[in-house]
N, C-alpha and C positions, 0 to 999 in steps of 0.2 A: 135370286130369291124365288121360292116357287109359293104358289099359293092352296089354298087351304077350300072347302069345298063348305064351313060355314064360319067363315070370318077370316079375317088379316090384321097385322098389325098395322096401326094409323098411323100415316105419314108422321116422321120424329121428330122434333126439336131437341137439344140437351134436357129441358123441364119438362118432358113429356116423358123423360127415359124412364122413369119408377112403374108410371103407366104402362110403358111397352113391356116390361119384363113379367108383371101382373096378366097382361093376355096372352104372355108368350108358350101357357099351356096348352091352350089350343090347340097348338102348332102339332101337339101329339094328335090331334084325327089325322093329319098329314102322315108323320111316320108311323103311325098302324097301319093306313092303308099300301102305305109305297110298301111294306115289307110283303105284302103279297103280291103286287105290282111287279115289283123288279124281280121275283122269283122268274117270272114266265116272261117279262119283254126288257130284262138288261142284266138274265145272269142270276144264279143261287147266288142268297147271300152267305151261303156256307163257303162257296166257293173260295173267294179272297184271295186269287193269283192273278199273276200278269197274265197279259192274252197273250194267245199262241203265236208261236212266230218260229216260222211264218209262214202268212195267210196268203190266200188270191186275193191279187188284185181288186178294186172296183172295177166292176164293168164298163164304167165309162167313163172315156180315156179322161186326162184334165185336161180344163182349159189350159191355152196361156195368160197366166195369173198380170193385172197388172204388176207391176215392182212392189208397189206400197199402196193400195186403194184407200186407206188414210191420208194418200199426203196428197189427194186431188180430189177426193170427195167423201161421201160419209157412208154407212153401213146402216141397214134396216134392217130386221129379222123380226121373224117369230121363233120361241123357243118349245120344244116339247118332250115327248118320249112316246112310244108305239103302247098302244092298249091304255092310256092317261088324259085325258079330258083336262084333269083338274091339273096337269103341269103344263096347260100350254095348248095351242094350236095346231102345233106343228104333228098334227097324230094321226091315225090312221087313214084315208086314203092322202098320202104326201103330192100326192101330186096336185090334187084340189088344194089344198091347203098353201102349194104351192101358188096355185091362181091367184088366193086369196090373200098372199101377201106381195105379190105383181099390183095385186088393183090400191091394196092399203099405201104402197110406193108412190103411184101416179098420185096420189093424192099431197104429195109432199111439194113443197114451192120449188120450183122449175130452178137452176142456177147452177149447180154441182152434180154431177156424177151420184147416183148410189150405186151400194153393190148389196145385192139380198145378202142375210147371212141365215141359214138354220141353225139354233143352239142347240142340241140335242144334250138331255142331263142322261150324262155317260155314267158315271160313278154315282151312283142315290144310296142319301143316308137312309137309315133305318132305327129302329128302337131296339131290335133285338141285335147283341154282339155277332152274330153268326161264330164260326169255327175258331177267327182268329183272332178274335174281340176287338173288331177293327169296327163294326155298327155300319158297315157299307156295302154294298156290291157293285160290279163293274158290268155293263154292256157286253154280251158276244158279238163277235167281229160280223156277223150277219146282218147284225141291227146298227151299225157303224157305219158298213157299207150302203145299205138300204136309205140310208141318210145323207152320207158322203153324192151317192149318185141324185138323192133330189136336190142339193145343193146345187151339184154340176148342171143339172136339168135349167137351172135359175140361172148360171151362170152366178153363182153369187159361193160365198164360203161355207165350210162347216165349223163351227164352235163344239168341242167337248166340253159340256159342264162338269166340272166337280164339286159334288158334296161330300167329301172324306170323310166325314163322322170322326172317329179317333184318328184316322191315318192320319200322314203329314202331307200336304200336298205334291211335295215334289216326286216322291215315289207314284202317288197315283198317278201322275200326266207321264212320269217315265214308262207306266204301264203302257200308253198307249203309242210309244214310239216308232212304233211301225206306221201308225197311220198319220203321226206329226210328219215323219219324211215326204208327205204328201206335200204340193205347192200349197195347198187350199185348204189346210185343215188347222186351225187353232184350238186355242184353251180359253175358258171360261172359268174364272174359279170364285166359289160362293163359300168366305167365310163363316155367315152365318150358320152354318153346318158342321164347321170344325172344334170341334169340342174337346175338352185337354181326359185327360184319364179319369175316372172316377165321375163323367159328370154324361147322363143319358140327352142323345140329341132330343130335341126337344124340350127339353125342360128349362132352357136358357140360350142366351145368344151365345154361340162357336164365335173363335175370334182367330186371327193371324194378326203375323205383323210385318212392317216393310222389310224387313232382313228373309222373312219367307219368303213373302211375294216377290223379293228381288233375286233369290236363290231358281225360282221357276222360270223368270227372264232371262237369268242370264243363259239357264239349262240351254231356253228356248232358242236365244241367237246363236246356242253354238250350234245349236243343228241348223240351221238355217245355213250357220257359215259353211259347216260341212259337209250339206247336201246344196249349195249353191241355190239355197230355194227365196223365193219374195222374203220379206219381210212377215216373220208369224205375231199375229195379232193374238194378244193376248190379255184378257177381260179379267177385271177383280170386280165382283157385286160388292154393295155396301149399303144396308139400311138404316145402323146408326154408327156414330160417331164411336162407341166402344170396339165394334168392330174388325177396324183394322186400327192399331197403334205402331208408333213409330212410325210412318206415312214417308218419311223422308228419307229412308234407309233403303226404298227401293229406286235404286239407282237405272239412270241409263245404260243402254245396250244394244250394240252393234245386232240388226240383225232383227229385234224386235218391237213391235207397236202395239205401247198397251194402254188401255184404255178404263176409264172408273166410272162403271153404270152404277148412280145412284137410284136405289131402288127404293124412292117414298113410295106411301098409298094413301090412295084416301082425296079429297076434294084437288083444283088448282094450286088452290091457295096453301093448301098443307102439302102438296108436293113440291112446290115453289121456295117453302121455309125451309123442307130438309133439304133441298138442289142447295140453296144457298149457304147454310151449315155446313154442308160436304163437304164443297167448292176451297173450304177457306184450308183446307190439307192435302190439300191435290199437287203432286210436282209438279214441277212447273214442264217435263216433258213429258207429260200423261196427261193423255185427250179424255174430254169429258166425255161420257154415256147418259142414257136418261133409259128409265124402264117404265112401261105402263099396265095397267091391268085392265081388262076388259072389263071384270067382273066387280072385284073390290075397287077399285077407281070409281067407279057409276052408281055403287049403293046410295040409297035416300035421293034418286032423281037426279045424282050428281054428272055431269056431263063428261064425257072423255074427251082430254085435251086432245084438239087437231095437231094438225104436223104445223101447221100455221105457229099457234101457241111454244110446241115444243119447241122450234127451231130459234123463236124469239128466243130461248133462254138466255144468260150472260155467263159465260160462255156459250156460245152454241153446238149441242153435242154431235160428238164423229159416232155414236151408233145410236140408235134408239132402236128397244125391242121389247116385243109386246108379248103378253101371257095373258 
């Protein structure tokens, strides 16, 4: 979920939903802006083609990935896009920013393994259809790479985000299958963004459901199987309960680890209610996530929860990542 430069939707309960869809206009200062945004740091949104392929390499080499950094400790990131303030952290100079989520790390209770991850929003919706009325554009492999290498800098992973707008998501992440064959490269995918035909992002919540989300899993362990790569991690956002339906049709899969960062906003205690809301449709082999906001998190004096707080949740989440 990305946020907005003057407001956010308030952490959701189900009796709160009438409310969230009443603010969810707002959400248009978001896609007015990204559409000139993503012109110049992720690709014309006339564009609307897979990336070329095939590309050079990143410049630096990869690690060796553990097998599964899920199954021995948890993931921390910040998430962002190059020339974008308001999507995130993770923006222009990467390598500070890099610092800055090393030091956000050490402050997490000592016990388990993290592994940094960069989320870089790969595919950004839009307002305006571009050429092929798909309302999205896709990252040039420059800006991919530029990402991919401050991840590796971390030692930690890259996450591609998608916001499909009309597209469907499976085609988007097959876009980026050059850089999926990577050990260290996964998917993030942000429903709230996928909107059915006839209906402009932003004007209401995008939804999927577990038969898609479980269609991109399975994509994901085949490449894993058949490039003998770790385990790809791969992220579904979720703000309210409309969101993703059918929840239980995204089945297990050889080969991939995925994980459900709910995305509240808004005080503890309002991030606390939607965690626990989510939680109750979560499979039972899908690790929790938790997201926090710097900005809307802390409005009216309100405090941003510590790693202390987070980690306390019930479950305890396998990523937590900040915007």
């Amino acid at each position: 979920m990305v946020k907005i430069t003057n407001g956010y939707f308030p952490a959701m309960v189900p009796k709160k939903a009438v409310a969230a869809e009443r603010n969810f206009d707002r959400r248009l200062v978001l896609t007015a802006a990204l559409a000139g945004f993503a012109t110049s740091a992720c690709g014309a949104l006339q564009r609307g083609r897979a990336l070329a392929v095939p590309v050079v390499a990143s410049s630096t080499a990869p690690p060796p990935p553990p097998p599964n950094p899920l199954e021995t400790g948890i993931l921390v990131g910040y998430c962002g896009a190059p020339g974008a303030k308001a999507l995130g952290r993770m923006t222009g100079d990467l390598a500070e920013a890099g610092r800055a989520l090393r030091q956000r790390i050490e402050a997490f209770p000592p016990g388990r393994p993290i592994t940094p991850v960069v989320e870089l929003i790969a595919t950004t919706v839009h307002r305006s259809p571009g050429a092929d009325g798909m309302f999205r554009s896709r990252c040039e492999d420059s800006t991919i790479r530029e990402y991919l290498d401050a991840a590796r800098a971390l030692n930690g992973l890259l996450l591609l985000n998608i916001q499909p707008g009309r597209a469907d998501f499976l085609p988007e992440v097959q876009s980026y299958e050059r850089w999926l064959t990577e050990p260290d490269v996964g998917v993030a995918l942000d429903p709230e963004w996928a909107v059915e035909p006839g209906v402009i992002p932003g004007k209401k919540f995008g939804r999927t459901t577990g038969t898609e989300l479980d269609e991109v899993a399975r994509y994901l362990g085949g490449l894993a199987d058949a490039h003998r790569l770790p385990a790809k991690v791969m992220i579904y956002h979720q703000v309210a309960a409309s969101v993703v339906r059918d929840e239980q049709l995204l089945l297990p899969h050889h080969g991939v680890s995925v994980v459900k960062v709910v995305d509240g906003i808004g005080s503890a205690a309002a991030k606390k209610a939607t965690w626990k809301t989510l939680m109750t449709t979560m499979p039972d082999h899908v690790r929790p996530g938790f997201k926090l906001f710097f900005e809307e998190d802390t409005r009216r004096g309100a405090a941003l929860m510590s790693p202390e707080e987070v980690m306390a949740l019930n479950p305890a989440p396998a990523y937590v990542v900040y915007e």
